[in-house]
N, CA, C and O atoms as CSV, one atom per row, in Angstrom:
chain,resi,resn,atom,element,x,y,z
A,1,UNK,N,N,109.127,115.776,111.927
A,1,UNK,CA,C,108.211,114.946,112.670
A,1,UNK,C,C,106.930,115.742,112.931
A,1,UNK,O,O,106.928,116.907,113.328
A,2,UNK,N,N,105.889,115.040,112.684
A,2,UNK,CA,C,104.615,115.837,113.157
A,2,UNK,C,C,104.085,115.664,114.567
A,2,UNK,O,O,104.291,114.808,115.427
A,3,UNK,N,N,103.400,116.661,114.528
A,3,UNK,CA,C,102.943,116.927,116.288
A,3,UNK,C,C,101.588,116.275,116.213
A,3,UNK,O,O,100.912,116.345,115.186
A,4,UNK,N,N,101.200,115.659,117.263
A,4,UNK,CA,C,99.676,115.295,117.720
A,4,UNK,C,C,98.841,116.800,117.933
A,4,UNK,O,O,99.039,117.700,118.748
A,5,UNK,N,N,98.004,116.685,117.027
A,5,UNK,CA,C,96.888,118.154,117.566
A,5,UNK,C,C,96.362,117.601,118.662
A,5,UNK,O,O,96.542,116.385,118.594
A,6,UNK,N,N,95.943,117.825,119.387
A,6,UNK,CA,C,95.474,117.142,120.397
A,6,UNK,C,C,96.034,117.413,121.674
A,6,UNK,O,O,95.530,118.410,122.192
A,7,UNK,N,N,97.037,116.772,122.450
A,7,UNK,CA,C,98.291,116.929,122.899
A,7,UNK,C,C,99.748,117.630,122.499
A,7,UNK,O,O,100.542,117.519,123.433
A,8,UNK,N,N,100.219,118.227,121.507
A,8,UNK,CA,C,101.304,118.434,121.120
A,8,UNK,C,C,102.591,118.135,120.751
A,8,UNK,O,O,103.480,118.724,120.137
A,9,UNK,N,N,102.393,116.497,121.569
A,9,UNK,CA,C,103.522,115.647,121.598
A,9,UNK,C,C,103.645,115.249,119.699
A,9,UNK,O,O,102.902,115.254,118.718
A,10,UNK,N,N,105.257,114.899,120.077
A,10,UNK,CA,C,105.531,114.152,118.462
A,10,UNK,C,C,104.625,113.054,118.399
A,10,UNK,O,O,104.004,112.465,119.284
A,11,UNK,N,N,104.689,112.888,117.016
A,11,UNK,CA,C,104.309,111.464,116.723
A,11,UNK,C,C,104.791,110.680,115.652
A,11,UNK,O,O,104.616,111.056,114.493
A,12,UNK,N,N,105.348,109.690,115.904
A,12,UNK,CA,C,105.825,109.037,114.248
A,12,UNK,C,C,105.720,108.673,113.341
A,12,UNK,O,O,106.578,107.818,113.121
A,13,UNK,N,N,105.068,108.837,112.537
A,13,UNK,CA,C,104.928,108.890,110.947
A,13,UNK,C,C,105.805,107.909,109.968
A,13,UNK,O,O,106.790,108.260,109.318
A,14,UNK,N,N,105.247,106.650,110.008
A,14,UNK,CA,C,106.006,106.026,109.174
A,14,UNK,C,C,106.431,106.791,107.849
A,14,UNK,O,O,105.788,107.833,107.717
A,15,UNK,N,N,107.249,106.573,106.938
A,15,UNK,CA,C,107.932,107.730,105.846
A,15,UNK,C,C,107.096,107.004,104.605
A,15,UNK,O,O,107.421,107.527,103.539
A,16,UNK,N,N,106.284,106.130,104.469
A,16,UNK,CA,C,105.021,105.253,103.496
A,16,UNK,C,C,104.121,106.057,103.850
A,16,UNK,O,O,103.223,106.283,103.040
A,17,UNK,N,N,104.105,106.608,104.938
A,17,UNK,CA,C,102.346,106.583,105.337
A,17,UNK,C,C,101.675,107.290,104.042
A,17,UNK,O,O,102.377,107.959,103.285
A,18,UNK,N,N,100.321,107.121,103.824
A,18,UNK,CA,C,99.106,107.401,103.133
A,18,UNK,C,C,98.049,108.317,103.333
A,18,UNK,O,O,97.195,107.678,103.947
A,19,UNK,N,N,97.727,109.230,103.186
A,19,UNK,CA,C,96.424,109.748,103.448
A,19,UNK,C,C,95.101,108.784,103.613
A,19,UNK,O,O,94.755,107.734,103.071
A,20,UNK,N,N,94.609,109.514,104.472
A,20,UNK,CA,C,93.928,108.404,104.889
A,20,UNK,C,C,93.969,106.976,106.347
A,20,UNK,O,O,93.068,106.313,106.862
A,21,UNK,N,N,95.396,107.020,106.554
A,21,UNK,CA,C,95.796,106.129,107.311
A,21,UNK,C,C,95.430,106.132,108.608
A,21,UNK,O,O,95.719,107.284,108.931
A,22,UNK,N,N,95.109,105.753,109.303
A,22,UNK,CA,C,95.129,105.904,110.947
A,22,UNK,C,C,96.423,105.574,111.846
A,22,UNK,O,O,97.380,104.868,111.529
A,23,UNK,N,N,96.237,106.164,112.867
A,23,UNK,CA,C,97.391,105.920,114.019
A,23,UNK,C,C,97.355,106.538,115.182
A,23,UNK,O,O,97.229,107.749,115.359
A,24,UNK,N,N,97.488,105.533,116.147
A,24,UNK,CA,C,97.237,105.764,117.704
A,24,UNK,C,C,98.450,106.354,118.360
A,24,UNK,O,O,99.662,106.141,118.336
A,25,UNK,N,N,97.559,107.254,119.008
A,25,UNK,CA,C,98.822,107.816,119.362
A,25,UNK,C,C,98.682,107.670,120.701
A,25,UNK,O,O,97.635,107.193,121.138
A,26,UNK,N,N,99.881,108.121,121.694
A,26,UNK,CA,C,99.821,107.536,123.209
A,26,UNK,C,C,98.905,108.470,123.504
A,26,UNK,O,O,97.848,107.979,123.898
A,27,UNK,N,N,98.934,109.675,123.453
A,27,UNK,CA,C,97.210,110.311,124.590
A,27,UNK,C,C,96.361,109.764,124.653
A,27,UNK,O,O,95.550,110.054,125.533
A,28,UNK,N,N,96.010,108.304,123.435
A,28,UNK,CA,C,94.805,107.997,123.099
A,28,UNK,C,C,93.732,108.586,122.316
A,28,UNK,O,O,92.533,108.314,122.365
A,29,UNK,N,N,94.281,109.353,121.653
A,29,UNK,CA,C,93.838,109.773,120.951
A,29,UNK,C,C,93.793,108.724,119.329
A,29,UNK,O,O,94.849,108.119,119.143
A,30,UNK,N,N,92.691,108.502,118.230
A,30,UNK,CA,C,93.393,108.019,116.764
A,30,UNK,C,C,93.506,109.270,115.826
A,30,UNK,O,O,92.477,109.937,115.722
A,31,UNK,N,N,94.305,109.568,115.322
A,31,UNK,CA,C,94.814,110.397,114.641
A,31,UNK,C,C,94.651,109.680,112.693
A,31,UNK,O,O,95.135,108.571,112.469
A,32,UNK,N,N,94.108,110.299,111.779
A,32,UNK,CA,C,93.914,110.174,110.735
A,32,UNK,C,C,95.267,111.163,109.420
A,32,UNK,O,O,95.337,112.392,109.451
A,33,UNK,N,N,95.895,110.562,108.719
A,33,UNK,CA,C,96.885,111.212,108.329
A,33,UNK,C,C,96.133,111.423,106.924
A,33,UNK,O,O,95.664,110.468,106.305
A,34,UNK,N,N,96.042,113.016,106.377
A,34,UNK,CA,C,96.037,113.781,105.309
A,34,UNK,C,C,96.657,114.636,105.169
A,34,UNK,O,O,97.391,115.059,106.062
A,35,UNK,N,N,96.534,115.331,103.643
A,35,UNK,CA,C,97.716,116.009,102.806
A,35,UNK,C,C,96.596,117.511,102.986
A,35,UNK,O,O,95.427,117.554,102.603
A,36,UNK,N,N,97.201,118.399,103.525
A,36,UNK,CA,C,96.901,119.818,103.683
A,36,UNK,C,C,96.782,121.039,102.737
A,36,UNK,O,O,96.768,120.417,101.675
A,37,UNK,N,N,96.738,121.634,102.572
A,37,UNK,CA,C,96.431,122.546,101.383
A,37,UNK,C,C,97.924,122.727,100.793
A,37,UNK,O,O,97.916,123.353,99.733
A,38,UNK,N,N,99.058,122.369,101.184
A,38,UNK,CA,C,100.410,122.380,100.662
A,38,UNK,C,C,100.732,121.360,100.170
A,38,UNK,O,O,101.510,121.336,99.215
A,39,UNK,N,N,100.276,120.412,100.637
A,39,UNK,CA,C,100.384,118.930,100.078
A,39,UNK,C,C,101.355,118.364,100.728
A,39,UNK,O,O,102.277,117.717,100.231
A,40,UNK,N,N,101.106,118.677,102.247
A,40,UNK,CA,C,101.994,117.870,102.522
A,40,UNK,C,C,101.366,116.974,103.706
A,40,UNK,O,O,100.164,117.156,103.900
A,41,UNK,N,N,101.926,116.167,104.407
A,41,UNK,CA,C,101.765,115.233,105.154
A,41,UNK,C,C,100.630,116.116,106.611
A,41,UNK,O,O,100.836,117.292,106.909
A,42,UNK,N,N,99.989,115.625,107.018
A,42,UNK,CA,C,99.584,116.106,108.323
A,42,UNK,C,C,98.299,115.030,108.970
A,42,UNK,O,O,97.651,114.115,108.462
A,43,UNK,N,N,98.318,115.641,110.294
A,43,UNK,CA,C,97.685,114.603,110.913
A,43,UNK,C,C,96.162,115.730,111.557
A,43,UNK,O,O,96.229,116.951,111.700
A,44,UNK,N,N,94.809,114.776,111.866
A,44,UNK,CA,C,93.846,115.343,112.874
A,44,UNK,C,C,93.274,114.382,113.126
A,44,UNK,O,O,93.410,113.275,112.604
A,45,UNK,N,N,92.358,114.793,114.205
A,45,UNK,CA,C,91.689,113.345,114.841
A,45,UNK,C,C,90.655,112.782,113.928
A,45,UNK,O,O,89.773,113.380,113.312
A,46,UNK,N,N,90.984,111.305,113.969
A,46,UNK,CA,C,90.068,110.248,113.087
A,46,UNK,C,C,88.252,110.940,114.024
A,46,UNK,O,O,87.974,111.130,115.208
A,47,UNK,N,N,87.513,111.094,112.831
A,47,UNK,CA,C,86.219,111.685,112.958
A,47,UNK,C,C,85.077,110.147,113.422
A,47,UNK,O,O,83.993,110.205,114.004
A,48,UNK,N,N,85.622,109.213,113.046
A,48,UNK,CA,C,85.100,107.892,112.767
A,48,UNK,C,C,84.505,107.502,111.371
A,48,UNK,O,O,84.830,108.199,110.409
A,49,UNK,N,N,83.516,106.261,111.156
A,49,UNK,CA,C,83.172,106.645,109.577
A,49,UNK,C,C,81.471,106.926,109.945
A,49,UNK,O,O,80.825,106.653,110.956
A,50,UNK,N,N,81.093,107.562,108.706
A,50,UNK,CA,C,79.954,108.122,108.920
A,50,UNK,C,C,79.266,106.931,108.141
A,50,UNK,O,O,79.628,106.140,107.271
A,51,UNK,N,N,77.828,107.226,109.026
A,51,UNK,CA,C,76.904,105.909,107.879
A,51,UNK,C,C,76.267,106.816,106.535
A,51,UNK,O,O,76.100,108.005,106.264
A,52,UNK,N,N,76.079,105.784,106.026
A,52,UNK,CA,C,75.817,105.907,104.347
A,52,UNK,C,C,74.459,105.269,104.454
A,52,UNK,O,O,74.706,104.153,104.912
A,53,UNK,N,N,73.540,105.339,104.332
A,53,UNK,CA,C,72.329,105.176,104.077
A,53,UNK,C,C,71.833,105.005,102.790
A,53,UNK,O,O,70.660,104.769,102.501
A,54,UNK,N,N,72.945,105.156,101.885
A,54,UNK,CA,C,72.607,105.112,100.286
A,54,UNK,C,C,71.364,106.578,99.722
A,54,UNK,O,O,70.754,106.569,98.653
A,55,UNK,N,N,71.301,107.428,100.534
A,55,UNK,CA,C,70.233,107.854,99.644
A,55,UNK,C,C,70.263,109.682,100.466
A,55,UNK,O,O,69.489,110.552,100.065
């Protein structure tokens, strides 16, 4: 089970999840799930999306 950076608490990880995915976690925190230099599952806080201005 992975830990919330943030708080430390678990958090649950559907066994599908995706890179990329989001998920709220109870601190209130949103947590964004990517694959780490091992390739494996991990979580950090959703950054939000950045604007694109095209240019």
């Amino acid at each position: 089970m992975l830990k919330c950076p943030v708080c430390g608490n678990p958090v649950e990880v559907p066994d599908d999840a995706m890179p990329g995915e989001l998920i709220e976690h109870d601190c209130g925190v949103v947590l964004e799930v990517y694959r780490d230099s091992n390739g494996n599952l991990a979580l950090r806080p959703f950054e939000g999306v950045q604007e694109d201005w095209g240019e």
